[in-house]
C-alpha positions as CSV (number, residue, x, y, z in Angstrom):
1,X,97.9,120.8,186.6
2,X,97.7,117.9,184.3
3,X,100.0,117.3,181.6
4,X,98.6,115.9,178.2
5,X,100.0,113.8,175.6
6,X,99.2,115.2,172.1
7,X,100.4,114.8,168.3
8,X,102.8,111.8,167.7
9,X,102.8,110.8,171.4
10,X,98.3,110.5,171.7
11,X,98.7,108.5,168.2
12,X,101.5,106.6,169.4
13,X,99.9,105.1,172.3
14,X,96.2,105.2,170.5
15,X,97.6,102.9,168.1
16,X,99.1,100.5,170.6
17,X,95.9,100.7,172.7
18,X,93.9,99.6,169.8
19,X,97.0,96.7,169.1
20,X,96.5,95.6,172.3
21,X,92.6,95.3,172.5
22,X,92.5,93.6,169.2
23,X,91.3,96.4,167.2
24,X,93.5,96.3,164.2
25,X,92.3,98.3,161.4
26,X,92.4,101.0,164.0
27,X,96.1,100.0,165.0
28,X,97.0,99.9,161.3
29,X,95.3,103.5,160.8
30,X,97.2,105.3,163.8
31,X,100.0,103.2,163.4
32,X,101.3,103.0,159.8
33,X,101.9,107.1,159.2
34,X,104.4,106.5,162.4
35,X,106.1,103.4,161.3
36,X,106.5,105.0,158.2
37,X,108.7,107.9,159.9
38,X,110.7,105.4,161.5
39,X,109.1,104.9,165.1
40,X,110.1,101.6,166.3
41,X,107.2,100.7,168.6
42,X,104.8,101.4,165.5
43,X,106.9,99.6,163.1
44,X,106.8,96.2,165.4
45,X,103.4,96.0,165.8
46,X,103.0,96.6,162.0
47,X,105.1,94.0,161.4
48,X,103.0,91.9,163.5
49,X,99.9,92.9,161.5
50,X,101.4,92.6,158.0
51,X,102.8,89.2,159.1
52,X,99.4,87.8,160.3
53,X,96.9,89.9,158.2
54,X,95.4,91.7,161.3
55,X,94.4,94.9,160.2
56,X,95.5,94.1,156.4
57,X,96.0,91.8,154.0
58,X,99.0,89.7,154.9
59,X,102.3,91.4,153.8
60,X,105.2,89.2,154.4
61,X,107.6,91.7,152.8
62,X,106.4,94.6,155.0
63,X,106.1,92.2,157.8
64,X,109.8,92.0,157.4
65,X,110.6,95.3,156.7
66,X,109.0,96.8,159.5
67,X,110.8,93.9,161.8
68,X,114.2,94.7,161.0
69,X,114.1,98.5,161.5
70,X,112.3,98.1,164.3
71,X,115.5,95.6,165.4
72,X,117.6,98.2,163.8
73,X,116.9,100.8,165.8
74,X,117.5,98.4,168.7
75,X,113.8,97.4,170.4
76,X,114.4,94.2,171.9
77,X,111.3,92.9,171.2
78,X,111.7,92.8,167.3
79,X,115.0,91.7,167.0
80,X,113.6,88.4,169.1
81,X,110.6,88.8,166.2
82,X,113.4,89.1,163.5
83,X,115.0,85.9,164.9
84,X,112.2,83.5,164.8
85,X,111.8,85.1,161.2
86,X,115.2,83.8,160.3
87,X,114.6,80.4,162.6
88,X,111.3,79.9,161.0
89,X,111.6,80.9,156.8
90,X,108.9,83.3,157.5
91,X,108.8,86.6,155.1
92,X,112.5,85.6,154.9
93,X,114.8,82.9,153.7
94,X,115.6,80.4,156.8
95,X,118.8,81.6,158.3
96,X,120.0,80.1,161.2
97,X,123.1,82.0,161.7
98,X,121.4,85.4,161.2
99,X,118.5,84.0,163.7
100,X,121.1,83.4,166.4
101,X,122.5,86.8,165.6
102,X,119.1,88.3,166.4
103,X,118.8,86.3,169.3
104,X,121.5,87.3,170.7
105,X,121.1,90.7,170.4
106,X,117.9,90.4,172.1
107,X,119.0,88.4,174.7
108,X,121.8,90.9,175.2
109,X,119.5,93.3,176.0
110,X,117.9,90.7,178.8
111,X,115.1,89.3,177.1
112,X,114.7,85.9,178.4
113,X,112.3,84.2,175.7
114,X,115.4,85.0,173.1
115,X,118.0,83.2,176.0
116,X,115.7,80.6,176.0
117,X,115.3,80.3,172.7
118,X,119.1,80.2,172.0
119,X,119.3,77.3,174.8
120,X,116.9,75.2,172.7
121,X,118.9,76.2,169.4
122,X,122.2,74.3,171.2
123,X,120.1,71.7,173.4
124,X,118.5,70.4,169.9
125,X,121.1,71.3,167.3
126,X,118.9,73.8,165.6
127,X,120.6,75.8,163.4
128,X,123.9,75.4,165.7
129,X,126.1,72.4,166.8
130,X,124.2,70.2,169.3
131,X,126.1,71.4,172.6
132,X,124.2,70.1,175.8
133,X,126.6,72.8,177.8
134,X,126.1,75.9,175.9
135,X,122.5,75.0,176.1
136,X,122.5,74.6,179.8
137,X,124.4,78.2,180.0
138,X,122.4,79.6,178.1
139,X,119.4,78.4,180.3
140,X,120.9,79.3,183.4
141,X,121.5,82.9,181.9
142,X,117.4,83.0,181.3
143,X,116.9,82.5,184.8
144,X,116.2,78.5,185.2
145,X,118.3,76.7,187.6
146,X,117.4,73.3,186.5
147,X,118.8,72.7,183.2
């Protein structure tokens, strides 16, 4: 007996499929309807589309939108997105305390790229005080030994 995957579910992980082999006015099709009720995984990839005009026309204030729900609802992946939106001024005003905030949330939930990130905010005084130690913790914490 087989069990299939049907409604939400099959759209759900069309939509990604087509993300993830590039096909993005198919991704936006299948995904938007379930960004729109508030499904995470389909709201980060949106926000990836909107943000880079894959699929659409760029959209920095869906982009942004779709971002932080998607951090909202607590997907570690978007809130390291969020961050660099806040490191970076993109769709958002640059904010480097609400940047670390993301990354840190992120990187509480073990993602390394957002410990690493947060090491090269203190190692070159991005955003932070320049602090060579919190930097090396911070590196140590993402796995690297040699900082």
């Amino acid at each position: 007996m087989t069990s299939t995957i049907d409604g939400p579910d099959m759209e759900l992980s069309s939509g990604i499929a087509a993300f993830e082999s590039k096909q993005f006015t198919t991704a936006t099709r299948m995904l938007a309807p379930l960004a729109e009720q508030g499904n995470a995984e389909a709201q980060y990839r949106m926000a990836i589309m909107a943000q880079n005009g894959l699929g659409m026309v760029e959209n920095q204030l869906l982009a942004y939108r779709y971002m932080k729900e998607a951090a909202e609802a607590g997907m570690g992946l978007a809130q390291h997105g969020l961050g660099f939106m806040f490191m970076q001024g993109e769709c958002v005003e640059q904010n480097a305390a609400k940047a670390l905030e993301w990354f840190s949330r992120a990187a509480d939930q073990g993602l390394q790229g957002a410990m690493t990130t947060i090491g090269m905010m203190y190692r070159e005084g991005n955003g932070v005080e320049r602090d060579e130690e919190k930097a090396r913790e911070w590196f140590r914490k993402a796995g690297f030994d040699d900082f």
